[in-house]
C-alpha positions as CSV (number, residue, x, y, z in Angstrom):
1,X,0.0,0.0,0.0
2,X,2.1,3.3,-1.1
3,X,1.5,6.3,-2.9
4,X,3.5,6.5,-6.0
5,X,4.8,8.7,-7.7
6,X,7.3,9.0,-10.7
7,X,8.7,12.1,-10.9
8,X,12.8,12.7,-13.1
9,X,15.0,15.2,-12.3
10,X,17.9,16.9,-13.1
11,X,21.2,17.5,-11.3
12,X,21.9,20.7,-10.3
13,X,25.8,19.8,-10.4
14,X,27.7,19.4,-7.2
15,X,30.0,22.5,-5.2
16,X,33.2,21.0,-4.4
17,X,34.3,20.4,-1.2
18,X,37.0,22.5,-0.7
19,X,39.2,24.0,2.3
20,X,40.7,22.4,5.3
21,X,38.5,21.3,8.3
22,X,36.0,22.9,10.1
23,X,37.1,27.3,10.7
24,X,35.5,29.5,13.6
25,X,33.8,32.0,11.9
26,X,32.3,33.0,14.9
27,X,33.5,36.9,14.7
28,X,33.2,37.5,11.3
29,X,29.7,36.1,11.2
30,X,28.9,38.2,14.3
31,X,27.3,35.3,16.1
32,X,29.9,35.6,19.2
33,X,27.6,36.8,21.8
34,X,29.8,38.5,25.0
35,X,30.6,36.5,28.0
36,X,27.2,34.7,30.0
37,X,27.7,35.5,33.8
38,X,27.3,32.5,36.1
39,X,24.4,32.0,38.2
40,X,24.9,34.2,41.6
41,X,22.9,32.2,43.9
42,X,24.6,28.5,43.2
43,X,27.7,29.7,41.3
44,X,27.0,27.6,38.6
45,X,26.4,28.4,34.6
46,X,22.7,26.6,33.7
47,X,23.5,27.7,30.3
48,X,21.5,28.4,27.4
49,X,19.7,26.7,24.4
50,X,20.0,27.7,21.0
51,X,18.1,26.4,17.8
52,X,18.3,26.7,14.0
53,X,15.1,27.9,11.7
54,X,14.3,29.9,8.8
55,X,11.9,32.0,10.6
56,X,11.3,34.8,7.9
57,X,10.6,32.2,5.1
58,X,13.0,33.5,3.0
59,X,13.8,30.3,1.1
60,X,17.5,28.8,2.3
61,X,18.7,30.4,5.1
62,X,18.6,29.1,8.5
63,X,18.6,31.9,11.2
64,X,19.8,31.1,15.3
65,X,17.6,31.6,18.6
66,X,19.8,31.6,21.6
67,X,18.2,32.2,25.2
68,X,20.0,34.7,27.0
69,X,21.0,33.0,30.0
70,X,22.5,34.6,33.4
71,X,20.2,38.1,32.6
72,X,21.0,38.4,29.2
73,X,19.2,39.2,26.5
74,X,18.4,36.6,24.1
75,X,19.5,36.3,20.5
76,X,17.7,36.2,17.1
77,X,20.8,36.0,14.6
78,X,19.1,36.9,11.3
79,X,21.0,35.0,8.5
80,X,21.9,37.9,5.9
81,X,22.9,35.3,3.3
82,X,26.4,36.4,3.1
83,X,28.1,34.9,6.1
84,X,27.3,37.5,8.0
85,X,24.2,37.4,10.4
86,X,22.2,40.3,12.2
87,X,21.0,40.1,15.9
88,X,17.2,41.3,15.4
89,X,15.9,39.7,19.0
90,X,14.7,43.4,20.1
91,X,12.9,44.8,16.9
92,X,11.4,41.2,16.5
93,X,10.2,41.0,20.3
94,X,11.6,38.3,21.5
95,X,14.7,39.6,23.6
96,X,13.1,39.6,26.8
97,X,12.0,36.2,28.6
98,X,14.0,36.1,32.4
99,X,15.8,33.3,33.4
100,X,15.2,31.3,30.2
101,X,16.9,28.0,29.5
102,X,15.8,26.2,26.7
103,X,13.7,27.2,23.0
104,X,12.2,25.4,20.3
105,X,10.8,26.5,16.9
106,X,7.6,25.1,15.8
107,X,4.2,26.2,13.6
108,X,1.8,25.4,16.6
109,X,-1.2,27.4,14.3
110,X,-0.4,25.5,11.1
111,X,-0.1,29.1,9.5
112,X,3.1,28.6,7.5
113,X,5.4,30.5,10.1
114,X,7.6,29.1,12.6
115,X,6.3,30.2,15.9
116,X,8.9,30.3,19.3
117,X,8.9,28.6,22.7
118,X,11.3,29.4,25.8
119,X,11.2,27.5,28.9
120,X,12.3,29.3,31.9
121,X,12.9,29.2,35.6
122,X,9.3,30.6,35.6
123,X,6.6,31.7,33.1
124,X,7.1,29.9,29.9
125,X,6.9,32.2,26.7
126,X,5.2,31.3,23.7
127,X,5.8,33.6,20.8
128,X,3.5,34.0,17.9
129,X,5.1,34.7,14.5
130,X,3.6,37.2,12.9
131,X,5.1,36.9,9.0
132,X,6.9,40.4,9.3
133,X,10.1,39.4,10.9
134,X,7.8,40.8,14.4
135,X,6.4,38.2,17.5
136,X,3.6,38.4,20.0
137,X,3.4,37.0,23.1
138,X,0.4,34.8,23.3
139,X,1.8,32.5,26.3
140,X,-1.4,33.7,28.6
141,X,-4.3,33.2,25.7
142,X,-2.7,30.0,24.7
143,X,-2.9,28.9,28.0
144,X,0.7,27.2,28.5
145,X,2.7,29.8,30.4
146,X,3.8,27.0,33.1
147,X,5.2,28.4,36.1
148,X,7.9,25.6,37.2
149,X,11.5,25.4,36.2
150,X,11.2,24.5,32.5
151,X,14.0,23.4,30.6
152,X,13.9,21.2,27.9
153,X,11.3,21.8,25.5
154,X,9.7,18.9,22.5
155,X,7.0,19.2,20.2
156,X,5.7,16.4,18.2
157,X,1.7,15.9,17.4
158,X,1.3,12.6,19.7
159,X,-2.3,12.2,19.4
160,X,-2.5,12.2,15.5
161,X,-5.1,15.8,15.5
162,X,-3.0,17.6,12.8
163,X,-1.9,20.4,15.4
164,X,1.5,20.1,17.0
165,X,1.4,19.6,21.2
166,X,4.1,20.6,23.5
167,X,5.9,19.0,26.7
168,X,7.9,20.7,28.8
169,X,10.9,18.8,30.9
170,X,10.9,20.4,34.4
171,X,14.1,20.4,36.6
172,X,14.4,20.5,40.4
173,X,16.5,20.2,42.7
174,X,18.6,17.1,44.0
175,X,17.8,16.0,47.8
176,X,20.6,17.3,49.9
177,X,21.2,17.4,53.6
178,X,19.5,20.8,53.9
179,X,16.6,19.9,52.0
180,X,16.3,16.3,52.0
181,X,12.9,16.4,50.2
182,X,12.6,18.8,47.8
183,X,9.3,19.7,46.0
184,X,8.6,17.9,43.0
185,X,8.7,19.6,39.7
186,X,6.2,17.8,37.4
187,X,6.8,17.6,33.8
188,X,4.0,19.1,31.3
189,X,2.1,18.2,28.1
190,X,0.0,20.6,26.6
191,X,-2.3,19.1,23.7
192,X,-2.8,21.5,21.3
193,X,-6.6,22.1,20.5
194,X,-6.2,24.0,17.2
195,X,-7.7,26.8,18.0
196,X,-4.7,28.8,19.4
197,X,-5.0,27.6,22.5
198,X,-3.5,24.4,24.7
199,X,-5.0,21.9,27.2
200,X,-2.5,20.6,29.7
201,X,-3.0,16.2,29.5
202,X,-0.2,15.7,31.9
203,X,-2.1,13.3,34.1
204,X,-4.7,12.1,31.6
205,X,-2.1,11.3,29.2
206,X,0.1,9.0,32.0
207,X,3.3,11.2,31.3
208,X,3.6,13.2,34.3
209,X,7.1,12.1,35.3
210,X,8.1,14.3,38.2
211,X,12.0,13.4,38.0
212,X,14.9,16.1,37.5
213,X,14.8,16.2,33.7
214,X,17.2,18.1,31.6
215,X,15.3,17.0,28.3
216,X,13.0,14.6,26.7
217,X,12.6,13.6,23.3
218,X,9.3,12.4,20.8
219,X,10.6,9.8,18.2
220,X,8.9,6.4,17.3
221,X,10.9,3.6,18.5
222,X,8.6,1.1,17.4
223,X,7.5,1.9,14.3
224,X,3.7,1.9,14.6
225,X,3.7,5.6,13.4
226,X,2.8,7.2,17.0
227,X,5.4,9.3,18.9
228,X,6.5,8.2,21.6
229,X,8.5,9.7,24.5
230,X,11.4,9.5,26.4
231,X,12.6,11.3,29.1
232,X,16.0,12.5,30.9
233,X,16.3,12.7,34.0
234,X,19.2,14.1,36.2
235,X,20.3,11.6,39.0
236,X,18.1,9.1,37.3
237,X,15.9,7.5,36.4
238,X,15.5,7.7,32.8
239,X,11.8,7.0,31.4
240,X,10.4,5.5,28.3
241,X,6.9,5.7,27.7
242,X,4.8,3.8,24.7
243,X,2.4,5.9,22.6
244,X,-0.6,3.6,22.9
245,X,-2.7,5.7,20.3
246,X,-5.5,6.7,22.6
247,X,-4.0,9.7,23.7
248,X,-2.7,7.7,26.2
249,X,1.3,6.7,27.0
250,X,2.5,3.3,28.9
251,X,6.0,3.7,30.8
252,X,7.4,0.5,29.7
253,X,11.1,1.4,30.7
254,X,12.1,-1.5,32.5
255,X,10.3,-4.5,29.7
256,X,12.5,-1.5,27.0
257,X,15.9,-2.4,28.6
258,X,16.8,1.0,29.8
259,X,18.3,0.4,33.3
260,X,18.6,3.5,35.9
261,X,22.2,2.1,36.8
262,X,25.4,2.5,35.0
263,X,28.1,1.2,36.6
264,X,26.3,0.8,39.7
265,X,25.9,4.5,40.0
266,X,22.1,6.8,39.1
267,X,22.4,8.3,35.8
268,X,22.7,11.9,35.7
269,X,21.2,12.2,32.2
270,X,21.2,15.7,30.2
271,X,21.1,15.5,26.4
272,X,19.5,13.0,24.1
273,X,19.5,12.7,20.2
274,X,17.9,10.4,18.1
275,X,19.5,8.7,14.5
276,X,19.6,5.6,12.9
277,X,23.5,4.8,13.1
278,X,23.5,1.5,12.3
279,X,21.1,1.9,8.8
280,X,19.0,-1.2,10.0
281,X,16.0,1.2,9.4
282,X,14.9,1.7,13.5
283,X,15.9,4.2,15.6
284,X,18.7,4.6,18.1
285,X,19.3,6.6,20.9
286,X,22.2,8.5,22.6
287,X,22.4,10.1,26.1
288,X,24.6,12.5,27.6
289,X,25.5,11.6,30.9
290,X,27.5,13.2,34.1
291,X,29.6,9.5,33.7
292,X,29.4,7.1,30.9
293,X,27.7,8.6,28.0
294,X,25.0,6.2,26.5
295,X,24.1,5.0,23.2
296,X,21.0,3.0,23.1
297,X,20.5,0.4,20.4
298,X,17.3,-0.7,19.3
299,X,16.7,-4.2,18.7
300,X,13.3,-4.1,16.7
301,X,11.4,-6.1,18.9
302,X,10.4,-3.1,21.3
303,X,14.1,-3.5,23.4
304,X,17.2,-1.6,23.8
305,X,20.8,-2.4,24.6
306,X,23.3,0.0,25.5
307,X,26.1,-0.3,22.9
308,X,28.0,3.5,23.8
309,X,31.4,1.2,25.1
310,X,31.2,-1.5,22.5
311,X,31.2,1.4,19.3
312,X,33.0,3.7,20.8
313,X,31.6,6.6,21.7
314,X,31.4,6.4,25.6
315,X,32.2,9.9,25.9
316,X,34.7,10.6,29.4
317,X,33.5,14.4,29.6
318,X,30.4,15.8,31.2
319,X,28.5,15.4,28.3
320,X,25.3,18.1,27.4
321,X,24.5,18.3,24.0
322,X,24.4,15.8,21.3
323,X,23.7,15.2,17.4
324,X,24.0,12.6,15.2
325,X,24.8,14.2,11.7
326,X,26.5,13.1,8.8
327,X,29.1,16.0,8.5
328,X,30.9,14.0,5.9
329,X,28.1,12.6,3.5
330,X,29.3,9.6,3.6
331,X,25.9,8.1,4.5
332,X,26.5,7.5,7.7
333,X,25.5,9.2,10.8
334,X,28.1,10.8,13.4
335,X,27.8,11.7,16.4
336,X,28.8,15.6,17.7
337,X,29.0,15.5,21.1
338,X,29.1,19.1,23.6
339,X,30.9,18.4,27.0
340,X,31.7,21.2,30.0
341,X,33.0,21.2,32.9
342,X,30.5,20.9,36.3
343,X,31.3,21.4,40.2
344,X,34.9,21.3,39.3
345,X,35.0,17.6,38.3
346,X,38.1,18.4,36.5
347,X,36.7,16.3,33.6
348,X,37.2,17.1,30.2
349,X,35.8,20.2,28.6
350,X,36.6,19.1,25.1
351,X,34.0,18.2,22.6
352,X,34.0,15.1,20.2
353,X,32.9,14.7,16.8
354,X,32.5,10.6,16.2
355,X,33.4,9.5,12.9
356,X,30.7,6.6,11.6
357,X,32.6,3.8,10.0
358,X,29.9,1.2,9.1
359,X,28.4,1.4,13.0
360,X,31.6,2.0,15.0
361,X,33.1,5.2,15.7
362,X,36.2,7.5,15.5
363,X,36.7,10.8,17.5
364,X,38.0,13.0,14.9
365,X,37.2,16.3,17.2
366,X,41.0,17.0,17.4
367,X,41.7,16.5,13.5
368,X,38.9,18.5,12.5
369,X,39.4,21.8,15.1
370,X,35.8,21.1,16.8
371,X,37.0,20.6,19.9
372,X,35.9,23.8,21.5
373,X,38.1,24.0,24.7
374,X,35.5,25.9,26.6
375,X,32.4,24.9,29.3
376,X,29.6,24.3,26.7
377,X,26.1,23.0,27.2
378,X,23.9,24.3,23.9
379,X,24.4,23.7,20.4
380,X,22.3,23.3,16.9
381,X,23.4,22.1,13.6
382,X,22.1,22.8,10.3
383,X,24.0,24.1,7.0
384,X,24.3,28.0,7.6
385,X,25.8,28.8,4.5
386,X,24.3,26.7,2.0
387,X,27.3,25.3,0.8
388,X,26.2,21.1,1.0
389,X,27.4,20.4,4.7
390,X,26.3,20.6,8.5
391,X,27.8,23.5,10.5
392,X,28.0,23.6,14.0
393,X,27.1,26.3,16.7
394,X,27.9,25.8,20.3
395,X,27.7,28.0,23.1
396,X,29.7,28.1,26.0
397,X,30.8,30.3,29.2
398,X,33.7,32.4,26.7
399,X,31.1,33.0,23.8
400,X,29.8,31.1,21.2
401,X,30.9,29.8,18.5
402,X,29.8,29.5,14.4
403,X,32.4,26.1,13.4
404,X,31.7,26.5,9.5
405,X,32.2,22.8,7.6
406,X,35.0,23.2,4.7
407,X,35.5,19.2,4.1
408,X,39.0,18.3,3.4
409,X,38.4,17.1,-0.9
410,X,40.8,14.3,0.7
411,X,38.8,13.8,3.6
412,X,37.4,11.1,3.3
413,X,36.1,10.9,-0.7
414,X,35.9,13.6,-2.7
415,X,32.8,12.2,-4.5
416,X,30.4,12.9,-1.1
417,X,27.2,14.9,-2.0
418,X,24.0,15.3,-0.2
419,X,20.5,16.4,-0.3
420,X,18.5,18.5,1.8
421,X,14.6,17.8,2.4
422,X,12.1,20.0,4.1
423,X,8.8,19.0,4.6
424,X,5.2,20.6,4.2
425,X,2.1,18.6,5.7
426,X,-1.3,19.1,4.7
427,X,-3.6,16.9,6.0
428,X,-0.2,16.3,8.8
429,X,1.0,19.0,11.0
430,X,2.4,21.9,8.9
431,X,6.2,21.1,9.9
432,X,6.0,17.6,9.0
433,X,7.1,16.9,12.7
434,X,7.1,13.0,12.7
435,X,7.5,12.0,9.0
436,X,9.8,9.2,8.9
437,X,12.1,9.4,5.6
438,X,13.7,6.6,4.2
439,X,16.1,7.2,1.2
440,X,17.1,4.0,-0.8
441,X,20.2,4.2,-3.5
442,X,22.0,1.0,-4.3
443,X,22.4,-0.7,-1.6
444,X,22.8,1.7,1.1
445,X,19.4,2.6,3.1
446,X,19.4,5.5,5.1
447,X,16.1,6.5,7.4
448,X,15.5,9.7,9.3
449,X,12.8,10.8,11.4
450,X,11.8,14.8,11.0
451,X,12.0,15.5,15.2
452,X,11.6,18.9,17.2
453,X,13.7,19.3,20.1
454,X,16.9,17.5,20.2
455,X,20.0,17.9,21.9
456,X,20.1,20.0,25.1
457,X,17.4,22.4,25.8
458,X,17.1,23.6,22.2
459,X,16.9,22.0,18.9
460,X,18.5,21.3,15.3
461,X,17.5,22.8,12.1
462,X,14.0,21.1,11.0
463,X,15.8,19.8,7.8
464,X,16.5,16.6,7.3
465,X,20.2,15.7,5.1
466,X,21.1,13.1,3.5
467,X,24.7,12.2,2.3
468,X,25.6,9.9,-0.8
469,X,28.9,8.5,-2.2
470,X,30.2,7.9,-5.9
471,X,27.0,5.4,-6.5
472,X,24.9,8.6,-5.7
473,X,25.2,8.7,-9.6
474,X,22.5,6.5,-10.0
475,X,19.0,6.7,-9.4
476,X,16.8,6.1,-6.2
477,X,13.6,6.3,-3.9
478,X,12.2,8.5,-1.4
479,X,9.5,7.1,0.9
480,X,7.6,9.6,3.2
481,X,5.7,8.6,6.0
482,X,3.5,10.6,7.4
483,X,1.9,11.3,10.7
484,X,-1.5,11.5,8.9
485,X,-1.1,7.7,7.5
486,X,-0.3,8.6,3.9
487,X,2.6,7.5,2.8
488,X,4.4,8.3,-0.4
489,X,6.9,7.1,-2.7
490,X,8.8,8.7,-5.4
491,X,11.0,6.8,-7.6
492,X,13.9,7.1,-10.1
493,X,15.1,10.1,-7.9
494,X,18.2,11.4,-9.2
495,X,20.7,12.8,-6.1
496,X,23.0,15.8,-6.5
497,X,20.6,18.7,-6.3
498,X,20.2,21.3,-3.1
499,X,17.4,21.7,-1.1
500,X,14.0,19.8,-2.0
501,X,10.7,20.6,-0.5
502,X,8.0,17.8,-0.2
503,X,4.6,18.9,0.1
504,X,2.2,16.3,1.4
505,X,-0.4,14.8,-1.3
506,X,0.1,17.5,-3.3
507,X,2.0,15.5,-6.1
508,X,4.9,18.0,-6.3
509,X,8.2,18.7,-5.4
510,X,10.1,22.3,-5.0
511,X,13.5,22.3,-5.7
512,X,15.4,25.2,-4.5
513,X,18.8,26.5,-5.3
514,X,20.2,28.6,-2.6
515,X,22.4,30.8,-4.7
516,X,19.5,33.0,-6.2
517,X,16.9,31.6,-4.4
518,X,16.0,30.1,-7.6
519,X,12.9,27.1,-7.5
520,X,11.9,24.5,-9.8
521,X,8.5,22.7,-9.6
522,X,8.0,18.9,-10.7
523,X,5.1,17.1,-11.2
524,X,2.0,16.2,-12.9
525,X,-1.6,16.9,-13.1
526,X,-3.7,15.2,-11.1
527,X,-6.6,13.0,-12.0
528,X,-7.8,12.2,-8.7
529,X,-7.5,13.2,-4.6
530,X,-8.8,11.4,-1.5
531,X,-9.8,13.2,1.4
532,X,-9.6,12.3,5.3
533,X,-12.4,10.0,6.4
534,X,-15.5,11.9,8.4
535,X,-16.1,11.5,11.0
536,X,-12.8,10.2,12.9
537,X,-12.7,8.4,15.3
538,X,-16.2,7.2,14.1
539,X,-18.5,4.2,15.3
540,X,-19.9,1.7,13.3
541,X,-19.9,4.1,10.4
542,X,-17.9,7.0,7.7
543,X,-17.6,8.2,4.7
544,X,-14.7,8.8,2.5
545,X,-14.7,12.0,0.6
546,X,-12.8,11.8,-3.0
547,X,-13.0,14.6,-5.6
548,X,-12.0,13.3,-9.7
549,X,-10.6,15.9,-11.8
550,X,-11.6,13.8,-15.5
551,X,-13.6,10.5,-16.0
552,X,-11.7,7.7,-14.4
553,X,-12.0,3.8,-13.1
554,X,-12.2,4.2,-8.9
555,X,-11.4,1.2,-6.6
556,X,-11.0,1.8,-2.6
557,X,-9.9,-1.1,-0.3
558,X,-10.1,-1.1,3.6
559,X,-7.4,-3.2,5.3
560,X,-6.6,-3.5,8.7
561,X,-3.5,-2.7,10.8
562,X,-2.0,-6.0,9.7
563,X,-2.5,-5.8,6.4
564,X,-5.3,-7.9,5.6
565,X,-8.5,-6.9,3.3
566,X,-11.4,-6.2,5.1
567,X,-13.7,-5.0,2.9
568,X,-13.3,-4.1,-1.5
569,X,-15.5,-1.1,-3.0
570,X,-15.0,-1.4,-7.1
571,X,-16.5,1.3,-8.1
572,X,-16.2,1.2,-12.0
573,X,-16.2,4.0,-14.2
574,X,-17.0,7.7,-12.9
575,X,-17.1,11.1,-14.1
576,X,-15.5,14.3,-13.1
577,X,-16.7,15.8,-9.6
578,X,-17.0,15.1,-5.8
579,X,-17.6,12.2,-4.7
580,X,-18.6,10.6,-1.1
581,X,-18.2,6.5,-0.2
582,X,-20.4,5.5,2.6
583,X,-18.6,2.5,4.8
584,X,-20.6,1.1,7.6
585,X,-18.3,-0.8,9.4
586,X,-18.5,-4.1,8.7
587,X,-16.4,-6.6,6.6
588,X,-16.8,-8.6,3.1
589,X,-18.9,-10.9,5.1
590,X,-21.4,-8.8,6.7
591,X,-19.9,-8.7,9.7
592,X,-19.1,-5.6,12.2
593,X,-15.2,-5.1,12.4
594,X,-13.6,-5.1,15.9
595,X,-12.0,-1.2,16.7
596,X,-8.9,0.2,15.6
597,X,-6.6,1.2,13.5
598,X,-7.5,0.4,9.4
599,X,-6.3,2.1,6.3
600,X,-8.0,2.9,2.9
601,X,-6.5,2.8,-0.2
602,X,-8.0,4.6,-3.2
603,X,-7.0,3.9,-6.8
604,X,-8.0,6.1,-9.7
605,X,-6.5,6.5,-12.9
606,X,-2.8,6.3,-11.7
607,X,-3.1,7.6,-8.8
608,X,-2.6,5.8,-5.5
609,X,-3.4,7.0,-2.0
610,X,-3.5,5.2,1.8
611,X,-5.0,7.3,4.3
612,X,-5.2,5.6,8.2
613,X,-8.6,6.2,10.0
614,X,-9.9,5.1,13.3
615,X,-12.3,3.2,15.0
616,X,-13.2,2.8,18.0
617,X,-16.4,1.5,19.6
């Protein structure tokens, strides 16, 4: 059951990878922001989140959010398109949000414009974008201006509405002799209703974890197409809870494998990323950790096993921030890692950049000036200069810095490309948040899931890249998954262009050169389009809306959630116009079905189309 789609394009022709490593630009690019102050009531630097978006639309370049920790202001590093950014935080109005900690980007209105969230050590901020390079503050109206000590923020649309929903890690304190219980601070989900405003589900939803978390994460581990969510908490332990798909979450941390001990010691978890290292298709996990770092294998049968030691990538700093990325296009995806310094452990403040060879790593931080000797927590990655490679921006105690990829042609193959791919839901979330992408060349498979709040207290560019080597000469497929149920195929996809824009069931893609700003349009005319079921959830009965655009054969068949036909509606030869088909629940035999999850696939002409609906009695 896919969607497909044959679309040919041409190459755009490949920049060459030129220079030496990776060069601080940080100056030049005026991204250095002056010297964050430490905290004066514990002595210690929380420090800051940061996060990468094109929030003025203006086609290719990412912009920077970084909270302005310490009593700061924060950041909003316009990207000028030159190499050169412009700090705009004020005239937009977003400078001001006190004792902030972490941000994510994120269109919670489905308007087309990336809206703004800070967590702080206090009233949360939510900041509507306007489309005019302006904000407002609509925190109180929207209802999720949560008073605790926020700090890692996620977004992800976990109840399959279309609108994206919001939870908020919350950090307390740690017992101590003075204050051997210290009041919980409850993590938060706010569903998003879709009419500007939230609902907080925290208790309903089974999610309110009231550990000392740094960060959580949506991604789906298992592969049933619902986020689900993990959780980090500081002096352990660590939580994994199961998207049932009633709105509902199961913790099933201990049957997953993920143990609150390492080394006989708590956890003291911080940062998380998600990536598929391995290219076995499922997701993997990594955690930073005050000790042993933590990379979390997934087994495909709903289990994890730690792996960090065995691959080598069991970092020995104070680890905050991490990203897997493939910063050489190779295919494969590394890991960045952030470390600094804490309560004087004297442990490393150097960061690491892994190397993927095949599934074990290679810390090549030294070799490739990324080390960033300085006490860092926040970072973001996305390619800030359009130039066919992740950058990296990291922020530390000293100031932060704008590490600008110039790949070595030596280092490794001089034949590495990559594409970019945004994302555009339509009947899905606007963002696209969730799609899982799976890109197939040869015989390399690489598969990404489009997540919104990674690393530590901030977030990576909502791109998703894909690197290639020589066979990237030959033709491919891109399957999208989306959160909505459709999923789509295209085929005989040529690699080697820039930036490609998907736009859900719209039968299109944009491609988009970043020198000029220049687009391209593909596709064809369509024949036919299917519509969501009505209504949904619905019990015993719906009806699937279709519209045909000339005279055409129709067929739609129901199966169920393991693939099996429940029910085939041959609907012969129709002419142009809207069209309705009535299903009353019951199977080939007469019989009422049992409640789930099914999917319908309509057929018309040459177009294909699975939509997911819902039953439930």
């Amino acid at each position: 059951m896919r969607y497909r789609l044959i679309i040919f394009f041409m190459f755009f022709g490949v920049s060459a990878l030129a220079a030496s490593t990776f060069n601080d630009v940080s100056l030049t690019a005026n991204v250095y922001q002056r010297e964050t102050p430490v905290d004066t009531e514990s002595g210690a630097w929380w420090g800051p989140g940061t996060a990468a978006v094109d929030f003025d639309n203006d086609g290719c370049w990412l912009d920077i959010f970084v909270v302005g920790d310490g009593g700061l202001p924060n950041a909003l590093y316009l990207n000028n398109g030159d190499g050169t950014f412009t700090d705009v935080a004020a005239e937009a109005g977003v400078a001001n949000t006190p004792n902030g900690r972490g941000c994510v980007w994120f269109d919670y209105n489905n308007d087309g414009w990336r809206d703004l969230y800070v967590t702080c050590d206090g009233p949360n901020f939510l900041f509507e974008n306007n489309g005019d390079r302006t904000f407002t503050d609509v925190s109180e109206y929207a209802g999720v201006a949560d008073e605790k000590h926020g700090t890692g923020p996620v977004v992800a649309d976990y109840d399959h509405n279309g609108w994206l929903d919001i939870y908020i890690a919350n950090w307390g304190r740690a017992p101590s002799l003075l204050n051997p219980n210290p009041p919980p601070k409850t993590n938060v989900l706010y569903r998003n209703r879709g009419d500007g405003t939230f609902q907080e589900v925290t208790g309903i939803a089974g999610v309110d974890d009231d550990g000392i978390a740094w960060g959580a994460i949506f991604f789906d581990y298992d592969g049933d197409t619902w986020a689900d969510l993990f959780v980090a908490n500081d002096h352990g332990p660590d939580k994994l809870y199961r998207n049932r798909g009633d709105g509902t979450f199961a913790d099933v941390s201990e049957q997953s494998g993920i143990v609150t001990e390492v080394n006989g010691r708590p956890t003291g978890a911080m940062g998380l990323c998600v990536g598929d290292y391995d290219n076995d298709t499922d997701l993997d996990f990594f955690i930073t950790n005050y000790d042993a770092d933590l990379l979390w294998r997934n087994n495909g049968d709903g289990t994890f096993t730690n792996v960090a030691e065995a691959v080598g990538v069991a970092n020995e700093g104070v680890g905050w921030y991490a990203s897997f990325v493939d910063f050489d296009n190779d295919g494969w995806r590394d890991l960045y890692v952030v470390n600094g310094d804490v309560d004087g452990s004297q442990k490393t403040n150097r960061n690491r950049l892994y190397h993927n060879q095949n599934g074990h790593f290679v810390d090549r931080a030294e070799a490739l000036n990324v080390t960033v000797d300085a006490v860092a927590r926040g970072a973001t990655t996305g390619d800030f200069d359009n130039d066919g490679d992740v950058d990296f921006y990291v922020v530390s105690n000293t100031g932060n810095t704008l590490l600008q990829n110039n790949l070595d042609r030596g280092f490794p193959n001089s034949n590495h490309r990559r594409i970019k791919i945004r994302l555009i839901g339509t009947a899905s979330n606007r963002d696209g948040i969730g799609t899982r992408v799976t890109v197939k060349i040869g015989n390399q498979v690489q598969t990404q899931e489009l997540i919104c709040g990674t690393g530590f207290l901030g977030s990576d560019s909502l791109e998703l890249e894909f690197g290639f080597g020589p066979e990237s000469y030959q033709s491919g497929s891109i399957t999208l998954a989306w959160p909505s149920g459709i999923v789509e195929t295209y085929h005989r996809f040529s690699y080697g262009g820039d930036v490609y824009i998907f736009t859900e069931a719209r039968n299109v893609v944009t491609a988009v050169e970043a020198t000029g700003k220049k687009t391209t349009t593909w596709g064809k005319i369509k024949v036919a389009e299917v519509f969501q079921n009505y209504p949904n959830p619905f019990n015993p009965e719906t009806w699937i809306p279709y519209q045909l655009f000339e005279s055409t054969d129709v067929h739609i068949s129901i199966y169920s959630q393991t693939g099996e036909l429940v029910r085939d509606f041959d609907l012969g030869h129709q002419k142009h116009g809207e069209k309705t088909l009535y299903w009353d629940g019951k199977n080939r035999d007469g019989e009422p079905v049992a409640s789930g999850i099914y999917f319908y696939q309509f057929r018309a002409g040459n177009i294909e189309s699975v939509r997911k609906m819902w039953l439930m009695k």
